[in-house]
VMD Tcl script that builds the backbone (N, CA, C; Angstrom):
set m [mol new atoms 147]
animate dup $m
set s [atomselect $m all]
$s set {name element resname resid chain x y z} {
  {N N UNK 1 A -29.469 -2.903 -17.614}
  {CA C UNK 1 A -29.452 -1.610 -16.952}
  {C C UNK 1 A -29.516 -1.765 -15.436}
  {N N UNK 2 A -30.333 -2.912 -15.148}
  {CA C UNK 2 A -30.361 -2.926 -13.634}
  {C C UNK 2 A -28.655 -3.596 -13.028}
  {N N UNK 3 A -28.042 -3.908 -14.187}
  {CA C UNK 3 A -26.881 -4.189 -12.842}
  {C C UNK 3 A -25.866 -3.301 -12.471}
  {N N UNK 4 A -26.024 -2.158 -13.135}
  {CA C UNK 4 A -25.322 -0.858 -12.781}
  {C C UNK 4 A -26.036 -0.394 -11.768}
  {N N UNK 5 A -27.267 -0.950 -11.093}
  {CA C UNK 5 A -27.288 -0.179 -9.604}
  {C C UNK 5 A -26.361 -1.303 -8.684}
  {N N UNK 6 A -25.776 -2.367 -8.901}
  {CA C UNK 6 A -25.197 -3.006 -8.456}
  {C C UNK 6 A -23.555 -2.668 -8.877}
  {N N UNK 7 A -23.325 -2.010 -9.762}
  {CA C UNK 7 A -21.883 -2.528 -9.754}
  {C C UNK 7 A -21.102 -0.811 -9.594}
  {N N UNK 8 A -22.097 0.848 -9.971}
  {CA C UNK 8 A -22.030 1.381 -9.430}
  {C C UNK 8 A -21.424 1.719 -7.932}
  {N N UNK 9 A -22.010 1.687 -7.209}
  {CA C UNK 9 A -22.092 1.382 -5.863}
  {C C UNK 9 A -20.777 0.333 -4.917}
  {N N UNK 10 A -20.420 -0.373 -5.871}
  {CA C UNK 10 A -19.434 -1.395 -5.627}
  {C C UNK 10 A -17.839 -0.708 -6.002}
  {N N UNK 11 A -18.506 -0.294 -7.057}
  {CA C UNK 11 A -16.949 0.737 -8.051}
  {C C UNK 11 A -16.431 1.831 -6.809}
  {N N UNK 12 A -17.680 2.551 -6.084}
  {CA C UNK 12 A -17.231 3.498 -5.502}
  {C C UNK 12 A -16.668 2.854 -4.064}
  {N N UNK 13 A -17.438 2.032 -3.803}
  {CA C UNK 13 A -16.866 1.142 -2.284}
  {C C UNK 13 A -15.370 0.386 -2.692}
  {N N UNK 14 A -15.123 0.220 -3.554}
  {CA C UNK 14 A -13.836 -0.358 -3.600}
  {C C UNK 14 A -12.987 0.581 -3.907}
  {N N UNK 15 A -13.034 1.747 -4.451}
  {CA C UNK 15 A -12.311 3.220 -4.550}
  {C C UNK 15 A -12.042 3.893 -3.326}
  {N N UNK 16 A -12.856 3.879 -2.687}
  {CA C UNK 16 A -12.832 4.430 -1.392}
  {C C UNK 16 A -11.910 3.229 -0.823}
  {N N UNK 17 A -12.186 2.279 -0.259}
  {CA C UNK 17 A -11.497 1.574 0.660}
  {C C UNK 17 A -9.908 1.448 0.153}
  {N N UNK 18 A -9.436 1.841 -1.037}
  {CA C UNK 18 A -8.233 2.064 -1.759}
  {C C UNK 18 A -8.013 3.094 -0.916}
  {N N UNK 19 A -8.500 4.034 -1.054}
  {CA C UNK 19 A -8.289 5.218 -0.572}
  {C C UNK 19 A -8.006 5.470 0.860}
  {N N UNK 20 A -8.955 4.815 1.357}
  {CA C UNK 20 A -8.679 4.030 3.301}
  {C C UNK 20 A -7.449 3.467 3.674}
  {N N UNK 21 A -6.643 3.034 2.447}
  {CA C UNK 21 A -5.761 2.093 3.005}
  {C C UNK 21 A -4.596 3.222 2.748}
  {N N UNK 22 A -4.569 3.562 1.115}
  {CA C UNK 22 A -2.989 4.703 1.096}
  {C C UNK 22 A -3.374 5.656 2.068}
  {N N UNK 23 A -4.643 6.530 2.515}
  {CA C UNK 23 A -4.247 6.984 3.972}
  {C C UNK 23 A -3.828 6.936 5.100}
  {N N UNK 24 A -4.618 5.389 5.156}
  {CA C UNK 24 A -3.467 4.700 6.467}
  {C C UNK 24 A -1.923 4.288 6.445}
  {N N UNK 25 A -2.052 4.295 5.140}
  {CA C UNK 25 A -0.128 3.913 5.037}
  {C C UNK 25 A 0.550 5.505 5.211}
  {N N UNK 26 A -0.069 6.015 4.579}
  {CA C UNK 26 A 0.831 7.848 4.867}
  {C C UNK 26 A 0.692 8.040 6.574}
  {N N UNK 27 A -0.154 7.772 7.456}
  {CA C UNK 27 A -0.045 8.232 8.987}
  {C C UNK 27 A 0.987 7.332 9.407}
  {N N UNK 28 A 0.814 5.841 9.055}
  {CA C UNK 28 A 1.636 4.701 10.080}
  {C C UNK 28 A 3.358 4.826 9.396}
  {N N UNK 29 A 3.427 5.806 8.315}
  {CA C UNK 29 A 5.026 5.941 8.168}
  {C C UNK 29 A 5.726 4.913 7.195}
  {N N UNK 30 A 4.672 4.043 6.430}
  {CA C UNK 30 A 4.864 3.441 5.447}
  {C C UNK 30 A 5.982 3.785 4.477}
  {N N UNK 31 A 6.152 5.048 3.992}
  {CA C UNK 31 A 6.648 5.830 3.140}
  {C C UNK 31 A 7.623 6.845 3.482}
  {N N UNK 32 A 8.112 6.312 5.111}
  {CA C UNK 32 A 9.428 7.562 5.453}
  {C C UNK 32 A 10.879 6.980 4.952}
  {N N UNK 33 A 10.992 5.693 5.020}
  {CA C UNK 33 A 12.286 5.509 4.508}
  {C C UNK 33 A 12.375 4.695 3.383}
  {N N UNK 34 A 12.631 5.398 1.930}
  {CA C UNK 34 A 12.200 4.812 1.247}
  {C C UNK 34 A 14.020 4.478 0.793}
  {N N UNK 35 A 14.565 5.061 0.937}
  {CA C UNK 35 A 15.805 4.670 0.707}
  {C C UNK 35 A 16.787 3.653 1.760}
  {N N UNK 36 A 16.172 3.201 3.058}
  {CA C UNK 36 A 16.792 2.147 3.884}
  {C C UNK 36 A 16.923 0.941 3.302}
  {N N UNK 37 A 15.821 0.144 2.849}
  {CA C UNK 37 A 15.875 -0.664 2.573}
  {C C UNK 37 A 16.709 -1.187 1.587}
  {N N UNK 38 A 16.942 -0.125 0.586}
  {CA C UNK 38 A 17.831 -0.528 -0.430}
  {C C UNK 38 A 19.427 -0.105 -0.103}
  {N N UNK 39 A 19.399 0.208 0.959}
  {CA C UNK 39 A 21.237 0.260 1.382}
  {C C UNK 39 A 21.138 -1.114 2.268}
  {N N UNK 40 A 20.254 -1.479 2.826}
  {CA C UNK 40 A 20.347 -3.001 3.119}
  {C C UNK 40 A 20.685 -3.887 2.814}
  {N N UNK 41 A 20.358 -3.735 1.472}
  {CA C UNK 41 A 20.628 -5.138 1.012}
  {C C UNK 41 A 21.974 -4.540 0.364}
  {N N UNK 42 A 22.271 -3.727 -0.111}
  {CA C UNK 42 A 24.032 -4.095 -0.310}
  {C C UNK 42 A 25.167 -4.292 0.435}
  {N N UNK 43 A 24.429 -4.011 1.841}
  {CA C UNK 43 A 25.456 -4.214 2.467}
  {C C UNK 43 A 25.970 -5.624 2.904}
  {N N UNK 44 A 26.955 -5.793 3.406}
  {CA C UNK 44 A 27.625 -7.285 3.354}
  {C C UNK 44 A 27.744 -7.545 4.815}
  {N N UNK 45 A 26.740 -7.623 5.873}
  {CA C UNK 45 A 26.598 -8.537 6.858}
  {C C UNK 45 A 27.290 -10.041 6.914}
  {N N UNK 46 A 27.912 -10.238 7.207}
  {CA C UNK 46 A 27.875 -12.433 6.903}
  {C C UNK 46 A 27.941 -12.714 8.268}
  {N N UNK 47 A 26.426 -12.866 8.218}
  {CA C UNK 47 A 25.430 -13.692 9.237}
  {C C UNK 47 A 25.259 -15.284 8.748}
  {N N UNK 48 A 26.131 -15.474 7.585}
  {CA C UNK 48 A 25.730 -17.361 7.647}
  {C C UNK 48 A 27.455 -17.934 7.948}
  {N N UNK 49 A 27.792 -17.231 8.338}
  {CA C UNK 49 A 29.118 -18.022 8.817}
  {C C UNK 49 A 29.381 -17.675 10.478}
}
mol reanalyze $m
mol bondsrecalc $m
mol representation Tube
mol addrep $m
């Protein structure tokens, strides 16, 4: 019983800091172009010649 005051407490600190981080990804714009990247790569650059 006593290690649920330990692992309690831990559950919620690691929930939260989840939570710290997808907030910081929604301000810094993480999630505006979600469709660039994948026209990237089909496109046909030839940068090794």
């Amino acid at each position: 019983m006593n290690i649920l005051v330990f692992l309690i407490p831990i559950a919620l600190a690691l929930g939260l800091a989840g939570l710290c981080a997808f907030l910081w990804s929604l301000r810094t714009g993480q999630y505006e172009d979600l469709d660039g990247a994948a026209v990237r790569v089909l496109q046909d650059d030839d940068l090794a010649s």
